[in-house]
MARNU-547094 format. One record per atom (N, C-alpha, C): z negated, y negated, x; residue in one letter. Coordinates in steps of 0.001 Angstrom, whole numbers, plus 500000, padded with zeros to 6 digits. Atoms other than C-alpha are relative to their C-alpha. Last residue first. Layout:
<nutis>
ZYXa
...
</nutis>
This chain:
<nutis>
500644499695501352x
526206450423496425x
499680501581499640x
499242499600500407x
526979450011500434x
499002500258498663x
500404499020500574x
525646447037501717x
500176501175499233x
499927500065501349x
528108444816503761x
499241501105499316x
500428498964501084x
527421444464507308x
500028500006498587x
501492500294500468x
528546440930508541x
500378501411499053x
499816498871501299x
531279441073511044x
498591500486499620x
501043498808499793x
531096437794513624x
500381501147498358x
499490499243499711x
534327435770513966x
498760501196499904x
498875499950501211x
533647432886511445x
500014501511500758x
498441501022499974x
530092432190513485x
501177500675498992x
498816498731499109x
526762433643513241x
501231499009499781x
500459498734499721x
522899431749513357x
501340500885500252x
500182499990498477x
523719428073512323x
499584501869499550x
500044500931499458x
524304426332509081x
499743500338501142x
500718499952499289x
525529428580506593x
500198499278500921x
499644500323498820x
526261427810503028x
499035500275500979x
501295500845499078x
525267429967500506x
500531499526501080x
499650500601498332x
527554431462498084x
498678499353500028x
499404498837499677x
526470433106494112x
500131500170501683x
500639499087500673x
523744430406493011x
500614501624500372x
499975500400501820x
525010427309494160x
499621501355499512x
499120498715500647x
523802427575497286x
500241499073498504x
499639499856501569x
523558424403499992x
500310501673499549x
499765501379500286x
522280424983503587x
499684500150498349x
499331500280500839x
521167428291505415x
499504498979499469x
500716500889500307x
519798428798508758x
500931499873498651x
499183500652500790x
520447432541509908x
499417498418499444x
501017501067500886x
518100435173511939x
501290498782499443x
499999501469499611x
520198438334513106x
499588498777499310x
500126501107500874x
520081441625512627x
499692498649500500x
501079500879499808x
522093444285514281x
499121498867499518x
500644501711500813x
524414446576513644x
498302499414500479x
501362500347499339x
526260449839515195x
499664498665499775x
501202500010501087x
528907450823512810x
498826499759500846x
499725499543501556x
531496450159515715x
499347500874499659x
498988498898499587x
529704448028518232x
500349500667498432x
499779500722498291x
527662444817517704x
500868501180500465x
499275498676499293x
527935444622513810x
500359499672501509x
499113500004499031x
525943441689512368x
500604501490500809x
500250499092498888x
523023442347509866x
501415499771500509x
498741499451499849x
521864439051508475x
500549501364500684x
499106499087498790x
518661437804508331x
501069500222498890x
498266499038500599x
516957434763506241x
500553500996501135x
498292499610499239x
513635434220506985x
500505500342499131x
499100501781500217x
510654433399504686x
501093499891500836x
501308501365499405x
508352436312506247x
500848498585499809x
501535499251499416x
511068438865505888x
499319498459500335x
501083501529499996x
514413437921503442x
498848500955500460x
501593499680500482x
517574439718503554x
498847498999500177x
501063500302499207x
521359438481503291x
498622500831499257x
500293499874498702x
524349439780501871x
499093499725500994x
500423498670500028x
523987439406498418x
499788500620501307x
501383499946500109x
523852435779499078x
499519501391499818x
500889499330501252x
527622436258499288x
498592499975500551x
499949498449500829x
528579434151502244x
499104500070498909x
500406499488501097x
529801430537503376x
499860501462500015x
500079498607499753x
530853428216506329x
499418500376498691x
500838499943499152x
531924424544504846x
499565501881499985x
499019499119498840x
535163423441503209x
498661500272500888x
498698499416499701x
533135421166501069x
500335499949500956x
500117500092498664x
529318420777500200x
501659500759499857x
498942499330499505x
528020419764496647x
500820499680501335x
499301500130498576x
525572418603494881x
501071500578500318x
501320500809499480x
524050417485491501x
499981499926501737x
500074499858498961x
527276418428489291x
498537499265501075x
499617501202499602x
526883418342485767x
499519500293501268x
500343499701498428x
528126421430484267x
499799498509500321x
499697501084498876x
528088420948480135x
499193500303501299x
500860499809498075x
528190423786478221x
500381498488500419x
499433500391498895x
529239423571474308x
499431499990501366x
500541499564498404x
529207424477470917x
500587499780501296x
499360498749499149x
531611422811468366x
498641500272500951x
500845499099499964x
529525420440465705x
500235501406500491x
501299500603500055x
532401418438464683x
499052500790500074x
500874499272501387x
535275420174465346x
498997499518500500x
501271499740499732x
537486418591468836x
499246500064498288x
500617500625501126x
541608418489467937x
498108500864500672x
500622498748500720x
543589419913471753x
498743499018498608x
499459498680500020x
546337418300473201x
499257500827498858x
499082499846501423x
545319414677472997x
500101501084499577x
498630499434499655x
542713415107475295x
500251500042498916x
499423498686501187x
539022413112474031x
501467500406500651x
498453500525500010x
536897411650476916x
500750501194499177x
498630499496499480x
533427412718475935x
501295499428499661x
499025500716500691x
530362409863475816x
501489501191500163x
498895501147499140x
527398411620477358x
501389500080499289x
498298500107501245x
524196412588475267x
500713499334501100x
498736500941499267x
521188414149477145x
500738499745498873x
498694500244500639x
517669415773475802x
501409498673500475x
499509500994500403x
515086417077477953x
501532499867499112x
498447500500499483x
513672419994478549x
499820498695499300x
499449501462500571x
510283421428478767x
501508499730500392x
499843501363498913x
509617424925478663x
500365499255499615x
501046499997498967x
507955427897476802x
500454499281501286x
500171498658499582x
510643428889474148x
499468499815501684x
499200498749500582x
511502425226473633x
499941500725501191x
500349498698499388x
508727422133474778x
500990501062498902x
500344498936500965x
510267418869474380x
499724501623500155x
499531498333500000x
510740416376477062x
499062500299498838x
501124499048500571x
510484412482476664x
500182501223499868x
501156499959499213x
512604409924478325x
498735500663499521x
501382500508501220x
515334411079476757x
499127499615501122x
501095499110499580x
518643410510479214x
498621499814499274x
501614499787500255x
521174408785477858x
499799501250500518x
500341501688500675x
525072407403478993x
498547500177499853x
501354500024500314x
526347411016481022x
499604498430499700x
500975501425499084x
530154410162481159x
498582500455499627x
500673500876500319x
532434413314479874x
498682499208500717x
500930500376499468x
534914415503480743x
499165499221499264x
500264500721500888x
536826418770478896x
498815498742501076x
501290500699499780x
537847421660480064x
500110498730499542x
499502501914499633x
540684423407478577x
498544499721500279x
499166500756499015x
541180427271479175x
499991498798499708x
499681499342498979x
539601428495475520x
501041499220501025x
499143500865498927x
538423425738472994x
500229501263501374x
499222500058501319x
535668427647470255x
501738499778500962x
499975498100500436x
533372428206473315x
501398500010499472x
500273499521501359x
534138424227474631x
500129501912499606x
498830498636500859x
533453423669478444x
499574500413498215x
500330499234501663x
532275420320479095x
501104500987499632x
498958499226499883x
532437419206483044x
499588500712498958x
499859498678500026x
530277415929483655x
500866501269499256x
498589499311500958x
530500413036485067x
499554501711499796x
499915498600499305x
527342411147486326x
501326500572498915x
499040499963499286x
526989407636484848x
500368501003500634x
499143500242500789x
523413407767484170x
501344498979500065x
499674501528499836x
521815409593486916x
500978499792498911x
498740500246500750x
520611413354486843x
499969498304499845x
498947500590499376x
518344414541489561x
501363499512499331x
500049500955498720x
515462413980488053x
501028499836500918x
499379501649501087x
516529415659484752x
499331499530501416x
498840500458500040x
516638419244487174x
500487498213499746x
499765499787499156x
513570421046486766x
500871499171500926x
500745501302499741x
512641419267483124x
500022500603501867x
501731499798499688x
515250421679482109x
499230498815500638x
500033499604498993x
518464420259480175x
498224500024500755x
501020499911499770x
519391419553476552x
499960500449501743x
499904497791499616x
522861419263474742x
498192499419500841x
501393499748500019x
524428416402472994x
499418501203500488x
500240499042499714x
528064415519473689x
498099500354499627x
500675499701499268x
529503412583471646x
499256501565500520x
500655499069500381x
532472411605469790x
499404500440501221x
501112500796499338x
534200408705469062x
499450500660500437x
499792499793498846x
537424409861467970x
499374499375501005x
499557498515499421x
536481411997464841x
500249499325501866x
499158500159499404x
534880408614463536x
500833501056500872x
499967499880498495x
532968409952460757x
501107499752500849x
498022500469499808x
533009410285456799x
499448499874501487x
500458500313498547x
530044412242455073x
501368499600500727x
498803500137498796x
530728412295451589x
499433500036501130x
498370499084500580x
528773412639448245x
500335500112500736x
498584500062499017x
525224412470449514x
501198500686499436x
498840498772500262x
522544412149446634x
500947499840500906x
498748499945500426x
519555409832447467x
501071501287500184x
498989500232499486x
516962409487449936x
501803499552499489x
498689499080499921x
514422409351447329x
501093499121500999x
500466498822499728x
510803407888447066x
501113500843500465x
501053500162498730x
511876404048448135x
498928501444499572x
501194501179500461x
515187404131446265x
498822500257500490x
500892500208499144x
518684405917446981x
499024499152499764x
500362500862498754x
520501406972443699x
498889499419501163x
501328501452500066x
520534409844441978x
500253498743501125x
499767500307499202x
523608412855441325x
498758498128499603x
501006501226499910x
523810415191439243x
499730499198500849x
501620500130499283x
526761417475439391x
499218498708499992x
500827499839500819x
529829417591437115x
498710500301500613x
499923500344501664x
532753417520439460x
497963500993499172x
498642499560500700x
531593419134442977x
499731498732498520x
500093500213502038x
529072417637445068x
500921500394499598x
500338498773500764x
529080418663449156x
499327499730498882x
500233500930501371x
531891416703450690x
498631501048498787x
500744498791501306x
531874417329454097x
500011499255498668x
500518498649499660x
533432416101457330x
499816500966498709x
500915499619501064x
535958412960455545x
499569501201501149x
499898498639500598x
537490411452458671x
498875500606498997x
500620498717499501x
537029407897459580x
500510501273499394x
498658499200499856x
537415403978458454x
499440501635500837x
499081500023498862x
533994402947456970x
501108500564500308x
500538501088499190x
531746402046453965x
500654499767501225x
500394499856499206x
533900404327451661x
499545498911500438x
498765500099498702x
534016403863448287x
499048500132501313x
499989499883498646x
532127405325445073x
501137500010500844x
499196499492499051x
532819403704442042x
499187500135501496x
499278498724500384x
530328403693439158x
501074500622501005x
501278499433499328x
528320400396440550x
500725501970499763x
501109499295500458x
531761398750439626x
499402501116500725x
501018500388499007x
533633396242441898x
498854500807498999x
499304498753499021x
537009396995440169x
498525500315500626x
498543499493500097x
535969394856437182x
499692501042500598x
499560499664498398x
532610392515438171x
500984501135499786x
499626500559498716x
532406390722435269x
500357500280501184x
498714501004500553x
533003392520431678x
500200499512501906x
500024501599500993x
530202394925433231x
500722499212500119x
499041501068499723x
529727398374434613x
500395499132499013x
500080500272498231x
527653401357434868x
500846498757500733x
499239499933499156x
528578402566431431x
500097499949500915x
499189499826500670x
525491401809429124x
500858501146500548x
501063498674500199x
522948400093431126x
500724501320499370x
500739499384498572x
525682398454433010x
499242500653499721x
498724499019499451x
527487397881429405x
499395500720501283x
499716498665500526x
523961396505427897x
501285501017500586x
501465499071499514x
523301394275430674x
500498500683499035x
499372499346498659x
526891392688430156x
498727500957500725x
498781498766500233x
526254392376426354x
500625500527501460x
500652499103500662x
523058390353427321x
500871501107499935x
500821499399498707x
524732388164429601x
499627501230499570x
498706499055498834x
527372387273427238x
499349500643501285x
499360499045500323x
524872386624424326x
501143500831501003x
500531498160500632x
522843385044426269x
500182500676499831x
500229499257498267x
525853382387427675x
498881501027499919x
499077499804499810x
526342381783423851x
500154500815501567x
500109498751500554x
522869380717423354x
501166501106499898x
501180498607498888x
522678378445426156x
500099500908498772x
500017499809499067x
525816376631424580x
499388501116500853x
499119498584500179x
524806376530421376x
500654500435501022x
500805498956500602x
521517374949422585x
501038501309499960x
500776499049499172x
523436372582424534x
499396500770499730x
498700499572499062x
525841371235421947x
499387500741501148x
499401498899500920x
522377370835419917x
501434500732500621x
500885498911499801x
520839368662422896x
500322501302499188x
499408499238498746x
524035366265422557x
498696501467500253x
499204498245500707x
523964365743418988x
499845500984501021x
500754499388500530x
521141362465419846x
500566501725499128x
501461499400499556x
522462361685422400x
499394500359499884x
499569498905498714x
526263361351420930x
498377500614500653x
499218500047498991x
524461359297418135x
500254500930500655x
500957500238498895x
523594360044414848x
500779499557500940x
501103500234500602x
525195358966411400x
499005500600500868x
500321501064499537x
528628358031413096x
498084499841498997x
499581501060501123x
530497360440410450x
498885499071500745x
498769500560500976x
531776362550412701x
499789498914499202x
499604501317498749x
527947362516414298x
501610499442500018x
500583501108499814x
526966364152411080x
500201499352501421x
499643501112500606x
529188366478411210x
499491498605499608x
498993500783499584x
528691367718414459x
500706498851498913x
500476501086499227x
524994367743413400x
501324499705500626x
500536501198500894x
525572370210410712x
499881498751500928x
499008500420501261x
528072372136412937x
499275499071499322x
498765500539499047x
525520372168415930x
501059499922498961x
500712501663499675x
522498373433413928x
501305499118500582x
500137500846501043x
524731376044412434x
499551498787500051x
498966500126500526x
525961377266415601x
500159499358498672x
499341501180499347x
522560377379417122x
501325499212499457x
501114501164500189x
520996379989414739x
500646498601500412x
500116500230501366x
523951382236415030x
499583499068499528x
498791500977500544x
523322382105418576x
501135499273498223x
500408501076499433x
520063383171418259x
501257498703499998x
500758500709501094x
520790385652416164x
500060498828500362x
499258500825500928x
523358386819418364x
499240499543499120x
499336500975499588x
520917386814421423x
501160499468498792x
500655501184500038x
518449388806419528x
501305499269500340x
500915500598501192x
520540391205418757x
499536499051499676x
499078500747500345x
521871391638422403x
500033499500498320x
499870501176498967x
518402391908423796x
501395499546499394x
501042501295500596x
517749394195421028x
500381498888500065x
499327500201500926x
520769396808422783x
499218498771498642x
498995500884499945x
519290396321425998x
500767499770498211x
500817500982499645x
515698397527424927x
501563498942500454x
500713500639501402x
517446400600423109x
499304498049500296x
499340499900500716x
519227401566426473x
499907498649498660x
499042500759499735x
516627401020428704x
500806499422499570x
501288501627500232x
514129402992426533x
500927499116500561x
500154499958501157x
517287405790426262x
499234498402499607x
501057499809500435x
518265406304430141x
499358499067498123x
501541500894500101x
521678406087430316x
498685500089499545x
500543500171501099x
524029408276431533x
498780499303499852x
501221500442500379x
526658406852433927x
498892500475498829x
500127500120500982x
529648408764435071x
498357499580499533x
501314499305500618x
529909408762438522x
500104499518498683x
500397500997501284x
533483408149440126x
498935500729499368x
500269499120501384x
534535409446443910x
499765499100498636x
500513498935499595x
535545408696447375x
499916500818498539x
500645499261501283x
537680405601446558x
499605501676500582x
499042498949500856x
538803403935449691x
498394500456498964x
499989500564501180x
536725400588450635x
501023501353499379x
501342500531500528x
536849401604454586x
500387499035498408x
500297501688499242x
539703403838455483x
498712499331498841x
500160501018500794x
540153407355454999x
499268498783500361x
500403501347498850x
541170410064457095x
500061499039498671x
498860501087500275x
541142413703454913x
499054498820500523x
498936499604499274x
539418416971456496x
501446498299499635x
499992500393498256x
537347417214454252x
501359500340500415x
500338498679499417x
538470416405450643x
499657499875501467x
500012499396498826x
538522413564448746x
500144501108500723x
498659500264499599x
539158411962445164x
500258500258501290x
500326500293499208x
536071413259442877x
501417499975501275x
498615499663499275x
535958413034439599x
499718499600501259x
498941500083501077x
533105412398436632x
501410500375501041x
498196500343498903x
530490412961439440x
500924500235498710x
499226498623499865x
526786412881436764x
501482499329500835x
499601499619501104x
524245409811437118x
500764501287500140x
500043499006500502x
522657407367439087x
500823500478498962x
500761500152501058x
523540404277440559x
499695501602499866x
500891501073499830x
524231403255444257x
499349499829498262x
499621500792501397x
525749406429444772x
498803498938500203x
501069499695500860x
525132407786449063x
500485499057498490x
499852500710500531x
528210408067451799x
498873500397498359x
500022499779501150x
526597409451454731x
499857499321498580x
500238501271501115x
528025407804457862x
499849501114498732x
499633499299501418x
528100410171460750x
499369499313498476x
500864500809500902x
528163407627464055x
500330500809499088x
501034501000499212x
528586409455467822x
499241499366498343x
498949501183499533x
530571412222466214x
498664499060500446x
500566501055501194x
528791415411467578x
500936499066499659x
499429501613500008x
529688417832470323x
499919499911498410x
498577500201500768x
527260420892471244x
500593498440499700x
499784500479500962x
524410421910473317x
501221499688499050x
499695499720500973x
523737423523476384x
500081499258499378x
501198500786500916x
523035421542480025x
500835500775498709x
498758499522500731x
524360423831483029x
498738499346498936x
501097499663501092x
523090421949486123x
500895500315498885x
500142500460500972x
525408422531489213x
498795499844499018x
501476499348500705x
525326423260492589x
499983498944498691x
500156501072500916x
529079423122494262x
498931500307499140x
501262500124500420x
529595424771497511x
499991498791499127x
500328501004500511x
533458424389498435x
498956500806499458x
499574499924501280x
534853427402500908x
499148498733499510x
500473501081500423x
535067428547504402x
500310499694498347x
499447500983500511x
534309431749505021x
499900498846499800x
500597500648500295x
532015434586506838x
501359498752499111x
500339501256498701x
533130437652507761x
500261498584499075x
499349501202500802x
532935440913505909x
499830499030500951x
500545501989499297x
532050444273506981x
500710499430499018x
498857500823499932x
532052448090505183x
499602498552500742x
500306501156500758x
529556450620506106x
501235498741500393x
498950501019499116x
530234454335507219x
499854498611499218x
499022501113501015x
527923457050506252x
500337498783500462x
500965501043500049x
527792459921508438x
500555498822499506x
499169501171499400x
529909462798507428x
498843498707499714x
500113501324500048x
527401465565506412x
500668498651500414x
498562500026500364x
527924468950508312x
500767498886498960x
499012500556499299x
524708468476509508x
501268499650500379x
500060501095499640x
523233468731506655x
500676499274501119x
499364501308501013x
524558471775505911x
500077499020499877x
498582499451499470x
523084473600509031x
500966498911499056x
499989501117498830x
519737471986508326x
501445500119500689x
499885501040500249x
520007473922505140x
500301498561500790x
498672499972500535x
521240477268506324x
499555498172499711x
498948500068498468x
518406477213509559x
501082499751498543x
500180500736498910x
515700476574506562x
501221499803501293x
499290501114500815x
517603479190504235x
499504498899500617x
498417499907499239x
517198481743507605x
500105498483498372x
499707500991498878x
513211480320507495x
501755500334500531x
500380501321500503x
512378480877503800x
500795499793501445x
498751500578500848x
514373484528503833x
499651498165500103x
499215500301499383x
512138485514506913x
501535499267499396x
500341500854498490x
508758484489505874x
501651499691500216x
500366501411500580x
509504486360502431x
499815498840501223x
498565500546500502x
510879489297504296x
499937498773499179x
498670500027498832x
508072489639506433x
501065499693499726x
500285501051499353x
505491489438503250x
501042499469501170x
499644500919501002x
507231492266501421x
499461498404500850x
498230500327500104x
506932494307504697x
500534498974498867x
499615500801498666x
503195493363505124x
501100499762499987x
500572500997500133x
502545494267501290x
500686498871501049x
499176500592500936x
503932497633501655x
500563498666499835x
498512499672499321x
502565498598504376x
500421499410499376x
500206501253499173x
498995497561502844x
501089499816500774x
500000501213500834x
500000500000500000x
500000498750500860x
</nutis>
């Protein structure tokens, strides 16, 4: 049995140490791995800030009724240019009842009144026909019927405005027409026929029929980290790519800078607006998304590599340099400007040295 044991043991020893000699055998049969170079370039370092936001028109005029009531018709659409005093729409006036009833008195009274006057003033014209008062003494009755006459026409023009929304006197110039306040492009129109509609007064904003806008005024708005707004100057150009807008860039003048940051998703930014220059070529949508690059430095035609290429020990930069073939070495490096992908370099290898490339 203990024979047994030993020989089973012997061959367990000796299978571990021939697959030991097979494995180290295999390994060495292993092609050693071979690493690619690169050498250094010249190229333009440009460090940007990328500010989000989107384009605006600079002034969006919302056109509000100046009476109340229901849209009887409405003569716009977006998308149509209209000049200042065009007809946007027409409100149909209904009138509140006590208003109503209290104008319709008012004109009651006033013909009574005048009624009243008209007789005094006939009896007294004839009597001054016949030289039995004087002119001075008719003349206060010619003024009575007078002021009672101008009542009655006032009165009946408060009842139509309470009424209709509009009165014998002012014609075209009724509280019932909505026009535009400026020349511009309709954006939105959001009342249809037969909606309610209030006018603006010191609890209510009021009902917006229109929104009209200069389409070719139009500003960038976008936000940037509180990392950065120190180095931004107003007057700085910057490089607005539209989502919506493929292949066209787009510039514009930085004009404001907030002077107050806002905290979003756990940092401060600030808010920018700069004036964009419009290209004929391509129509800008109110409220397009947008990037703006605004440049903060930048270093041309100067040495450069992938940042992937370097390591970092104790706040150094190395490099590994090839001093024979695949034999490398590392080497200390001073680097300049990155923009985030390149890094300029400022001393440590030259154009002709071959910089180890990591294999993935």
């Amino acid at each position: 049995m203990k024979s047994a044991l030993r020989i089973l043991l012997l061959v367990v020893i000796l299978g571990i140490f021939g697959w030991t000699l097979w494995f180290l055998y295999q390994k060495d049969q292993e092609p050693p791995e071979i690493f690619e170079t690169t050498q250094v370039e010249y190229r333009d370092i440009i460090k940007k800030s990328v500010a989000t936001g989107s384009v605006v028109p600079r002034n969006e005029i919302f056109i509000k009724p100046q009476i109340s009531g229901i849209i009887q018709s409405i003569h716009v659409k977006p998308g149509d240019i209209i000049k200042s005093g065009d007809l946007i729409a027409r409100v149909k006036v209904i009138p509140n009842m006590v208003s109503l009833n209290n104008a319709e008195n008012r004109v009651n009274r006033a013909k009574i009144s005048l009624e009243n006057a008209t007789v005094d003033y006939n009896r007294n014209l004839a009597l001054l026909e016949k030289e039995v008062i004087s002119q001075a003494e008719f003349q206060p009755f010619e003024l009575s019927k007078k002021q009672a006459l101008e009542e009655l026409n006032a009165s009946e023009d408060a009842l139509a405005i309470v009424r209709d929304g509009v009165s014998k006197k002012t014609g075209n110039s009724s509280n019932t027409l909505i026009k535009s306040t400026v020349n511009g492009m309709v954006l939105d129109v959001p009342v249809e026929e037969g909606f309610n509609v209030i006018e603006a007064n010191n609890f209510n904003d009021g009902t917006t029929i229109a929104s009209v806008a200069d389409m070719e005024n139009l500003i960038f708005q976008g936000q940037v980290d509180e990392s950065e707004v120190e180095k931004l100057d107003i007057g700085m150009t910057l490089i607005m790519n539209i989502g919506a807008i493929e292949d066209n860039e787009f510039t514009a003048v930085l004009e404001y800078i907030s002077p107050k940051g806002i905290q979003e998703e756990g940092a401060i930014k600030f808010e920018i607006e700069a004036a964009v220059k419009l290209d004929t070529s391509a129509f800008i949508r109110a409220g397009y998304s947008a990037n703006a690059n605004v440049v903060l430095d930048r270093r041309d035609s100067v040495l450069s590599i992938d940042e992937g290429l370097i390591s970092f020990e104790d706040n150094d930069a190395f490099v590994e340099i090839e001093t024979s073939e695949q034999a490398f070495e590392k080497r200390k490096i001073m680097m300049g400007l990155s923009d985030g992908i390149y890094v300029e370099i400022l001393s440590g290898i030259t154009k002709e040295d071959k910089i180890k490339q990591p294999n993935n």
